[in-house]
C-alpha positions as CSV (number, residue, x, y, z in Angstrom):
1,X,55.4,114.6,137.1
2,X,52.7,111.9,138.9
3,X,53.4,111.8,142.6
4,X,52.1,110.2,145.5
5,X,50.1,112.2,147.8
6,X,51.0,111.8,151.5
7,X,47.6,110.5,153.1
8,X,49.1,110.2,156.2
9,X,48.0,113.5,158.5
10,X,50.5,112.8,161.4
11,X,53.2,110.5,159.9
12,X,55.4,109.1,162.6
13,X,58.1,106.3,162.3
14,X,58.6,105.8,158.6
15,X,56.1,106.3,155.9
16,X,56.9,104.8,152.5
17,X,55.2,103.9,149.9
18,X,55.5,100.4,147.2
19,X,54.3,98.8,144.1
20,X,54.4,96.5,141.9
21,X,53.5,95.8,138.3
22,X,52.7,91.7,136.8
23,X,52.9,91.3,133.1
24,X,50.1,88.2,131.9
25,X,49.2,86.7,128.8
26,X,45.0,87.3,128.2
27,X,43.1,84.5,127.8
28,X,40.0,86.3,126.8
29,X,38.5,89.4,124.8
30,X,36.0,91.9,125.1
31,X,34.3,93.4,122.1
32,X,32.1,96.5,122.2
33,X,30.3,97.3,118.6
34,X,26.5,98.5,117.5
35,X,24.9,98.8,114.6
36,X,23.3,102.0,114.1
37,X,21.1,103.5,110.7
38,X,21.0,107.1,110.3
39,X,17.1,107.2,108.0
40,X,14.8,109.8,107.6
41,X,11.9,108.8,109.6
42,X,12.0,106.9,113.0
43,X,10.1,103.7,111.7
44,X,12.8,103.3,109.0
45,X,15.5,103.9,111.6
46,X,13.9,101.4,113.6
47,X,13.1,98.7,110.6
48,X,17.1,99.0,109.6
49,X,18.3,99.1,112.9
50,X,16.4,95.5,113.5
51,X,17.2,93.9,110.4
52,X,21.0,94.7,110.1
53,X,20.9,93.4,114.0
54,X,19.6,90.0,113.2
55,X,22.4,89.9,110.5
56,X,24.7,90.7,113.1
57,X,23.5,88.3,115.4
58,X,22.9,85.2,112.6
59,X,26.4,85.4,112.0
60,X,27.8,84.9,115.5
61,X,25.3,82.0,116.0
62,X,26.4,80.7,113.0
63,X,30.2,81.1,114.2
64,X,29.0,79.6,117.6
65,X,30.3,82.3,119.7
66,X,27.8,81.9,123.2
67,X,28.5,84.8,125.3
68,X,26.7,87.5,123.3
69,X,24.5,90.2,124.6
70,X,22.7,93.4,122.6
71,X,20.3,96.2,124.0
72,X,16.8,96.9,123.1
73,X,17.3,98.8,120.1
74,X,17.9,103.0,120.8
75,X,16.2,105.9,118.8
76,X,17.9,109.2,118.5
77,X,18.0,112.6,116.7
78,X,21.3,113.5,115.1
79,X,22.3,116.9,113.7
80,X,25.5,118.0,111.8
81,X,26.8,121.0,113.3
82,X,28.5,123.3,110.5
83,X,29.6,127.0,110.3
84,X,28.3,127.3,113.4
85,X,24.6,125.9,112.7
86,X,23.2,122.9,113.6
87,X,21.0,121.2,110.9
88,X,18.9,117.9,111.3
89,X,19.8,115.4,109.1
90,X,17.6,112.6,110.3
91,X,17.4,109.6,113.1
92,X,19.5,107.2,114.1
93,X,18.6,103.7,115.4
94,X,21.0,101.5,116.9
95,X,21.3,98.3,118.8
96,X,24.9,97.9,121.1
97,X,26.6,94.9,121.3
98,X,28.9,93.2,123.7
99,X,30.7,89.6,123.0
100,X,33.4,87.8,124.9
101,X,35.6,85.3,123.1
102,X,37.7,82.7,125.1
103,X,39.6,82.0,121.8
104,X,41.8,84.9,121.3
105,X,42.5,83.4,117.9
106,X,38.5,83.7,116.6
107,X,38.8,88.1,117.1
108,X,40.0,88.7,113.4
109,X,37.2,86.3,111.7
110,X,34.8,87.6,114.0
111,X,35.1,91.7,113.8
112,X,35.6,90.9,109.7
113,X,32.3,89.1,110.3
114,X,30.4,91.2,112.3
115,X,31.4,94.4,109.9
116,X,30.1,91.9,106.6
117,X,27.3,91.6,108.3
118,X,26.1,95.0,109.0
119,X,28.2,96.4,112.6
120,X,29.8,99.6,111.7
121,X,30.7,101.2,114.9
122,X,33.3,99.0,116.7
123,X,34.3,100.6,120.1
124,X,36.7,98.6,121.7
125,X,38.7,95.3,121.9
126,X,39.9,94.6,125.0
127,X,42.4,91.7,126.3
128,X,41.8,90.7,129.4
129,X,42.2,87.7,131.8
130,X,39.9,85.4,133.8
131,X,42.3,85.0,136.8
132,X,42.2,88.8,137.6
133,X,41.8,88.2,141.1
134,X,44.3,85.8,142.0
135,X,46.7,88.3,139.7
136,X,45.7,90.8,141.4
137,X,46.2,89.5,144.8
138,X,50.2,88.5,144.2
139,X,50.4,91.6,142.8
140,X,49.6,93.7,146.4
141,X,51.8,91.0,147.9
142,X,54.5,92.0,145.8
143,X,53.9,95.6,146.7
144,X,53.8,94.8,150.6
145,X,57.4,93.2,149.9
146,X,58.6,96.1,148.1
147,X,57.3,98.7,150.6
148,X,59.1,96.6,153.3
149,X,62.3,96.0,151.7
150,X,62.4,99.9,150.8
151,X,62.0,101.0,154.7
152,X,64.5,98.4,155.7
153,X,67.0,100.5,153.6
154,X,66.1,103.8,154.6
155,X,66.7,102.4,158.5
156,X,69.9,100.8,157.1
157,X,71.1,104.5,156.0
158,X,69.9,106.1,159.1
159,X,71.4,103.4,161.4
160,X,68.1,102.1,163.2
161,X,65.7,99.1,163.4
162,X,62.8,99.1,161.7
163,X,59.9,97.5,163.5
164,X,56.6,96.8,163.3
165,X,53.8,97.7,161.1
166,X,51.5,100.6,162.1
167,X,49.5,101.6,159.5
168,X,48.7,100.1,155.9
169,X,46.5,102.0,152.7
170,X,45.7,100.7,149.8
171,X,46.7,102.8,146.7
172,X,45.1,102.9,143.6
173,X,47.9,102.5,140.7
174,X,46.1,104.3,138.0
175,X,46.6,107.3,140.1
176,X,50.3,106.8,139.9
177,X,49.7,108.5,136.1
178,X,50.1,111.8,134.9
179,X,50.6,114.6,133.0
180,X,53.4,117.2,132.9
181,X,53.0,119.6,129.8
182,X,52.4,117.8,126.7
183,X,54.3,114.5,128.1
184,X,52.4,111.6,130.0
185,X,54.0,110.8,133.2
186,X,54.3,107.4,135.6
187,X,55.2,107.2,138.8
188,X,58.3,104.2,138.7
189,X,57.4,101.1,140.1
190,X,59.1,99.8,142.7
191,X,58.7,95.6,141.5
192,X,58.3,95.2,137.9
193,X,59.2,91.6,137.9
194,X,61.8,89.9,136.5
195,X,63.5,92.0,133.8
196,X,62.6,89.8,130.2
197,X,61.5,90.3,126.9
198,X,57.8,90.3,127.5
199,X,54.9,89.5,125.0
200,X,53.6,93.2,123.8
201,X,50.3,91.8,123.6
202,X,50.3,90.8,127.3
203,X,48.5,92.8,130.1
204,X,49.9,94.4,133.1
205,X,48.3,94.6,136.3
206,X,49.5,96.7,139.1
207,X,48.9,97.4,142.8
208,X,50.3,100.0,144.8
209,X,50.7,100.8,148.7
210,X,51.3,103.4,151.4
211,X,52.2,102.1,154.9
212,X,54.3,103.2,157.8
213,X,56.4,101.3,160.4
214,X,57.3,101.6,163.8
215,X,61.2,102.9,164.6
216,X,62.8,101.2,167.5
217,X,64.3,103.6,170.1
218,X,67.4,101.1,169.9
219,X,69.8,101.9,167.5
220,X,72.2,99.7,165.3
221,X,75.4,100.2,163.7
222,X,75.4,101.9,160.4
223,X,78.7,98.9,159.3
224,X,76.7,96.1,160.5
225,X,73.8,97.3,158.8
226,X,75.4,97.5,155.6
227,X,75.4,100.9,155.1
228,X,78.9,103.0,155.1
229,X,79.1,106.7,155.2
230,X,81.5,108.0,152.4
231,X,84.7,110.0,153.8
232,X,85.0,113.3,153.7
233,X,87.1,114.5,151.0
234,X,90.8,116.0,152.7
235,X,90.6,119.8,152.8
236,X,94.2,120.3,153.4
């Protein structure tokens, strides 16, 4: 099972740790493809490569999409390992692409477009969003909250004030996953925002925290606090 490391070498006070997890709707996609050509000879790889590009790249002008970048075009051997052999079976040419759409509707004409017109290795599409930063930033904020409100308890339960802040670390949340066995693991999130039915097309974006807090030497009672200690069962 994932678990958080403890980062602190001298903990003192109350170390705890918080997250917190935003759902958002993308506004904008990321598409990784090439077109390669597997010839015989490296200016036929080369020849292909170049005119199933400008295919490639007549269509999305045609379709008007404006944020489109490709690489000078790449040469490359390519064997086909079998029984243990590897055999030569000619060069490959090929040009990547990358394009971002701000219409998320346009990504189903365009990858049937780009494959009519000669791509044939698409690699990824990727949802994503243009306010990543300020997402990002409530997100911590959130986590902060949740690694407060968590202490809070824990001094609740143990009768004492919590005080002030001592020591704050960033976390990175995709270090929260794991693996135990054959079964993929995540550490829970503290704040997963407000329990709805949520777009499974959306994106989540998480942010995680370690920090520890100063304990009062004053001491408050456990009833006023909240917190009751359950009775002892009679023994009698």
């Amino acid at each position: 099972m994932a678990f958080v490391q403890q980062t602190i070498e001298k903990p003192f006070g109350i170390n705890v740790f918080g997250s917190a997890l935003v759902r958002v709707e993308p506004d904008i996609a990321s598409l990784n493809f090439s077109v390669s050509r597997l010839v015989q000879t490296p200016k036929e790889a080369f020849n292909e490569a170049r005119e199933g590009t400008k295919k490639v790249a007549a269509f999305l002008a045609e379709a008007k999409i404006k944020e489109v970048s490709s690489s000078r075009i790449n040469l490359s051997e390519t064997f086909k390992h079998t029984g243990g052999e590897s055999r030569f079976v000619g060069y490959t040419g090929q040009v990547n692409f990358h394009v971002l759409l701000y219409d998320l509707n346009q990504i189903e004409d365009v990858l049937v477009g780009i494959v009519d017109a000669g791509a044939n290795n698409i690699k990824s599409v990727d949802l994503q969003t243009t306010h990543l930063k300020e997402i990002r930033a409530d997100a911590r904020r959130r986590a902060i909250d949740a690694a407060r409100e968590k202490a809070e308890n824990y001094c609740k339960a143990a009768g004492v004030i919590l005080g002030q802040v001592l020591h704050i670390e960033d976390v990175n949340p995709d270090s929260l996953r794991g693996y135990e066995g054959h079964v993929y693991r995540e550490t829970p999130v503290d704040d997963s925002g407000e329990l709805k039915a949520f777009d499974p097309g959306s994106i989540t974006i998480g942010a995680a925290v370690m920090m520890s807090f100063e304990i009062t030497h004053g001491r408050q009672d456990s009833k006023k606090a909240g917190y009751f200690k359950p009775q002892d069962k009679d023994t009698k």
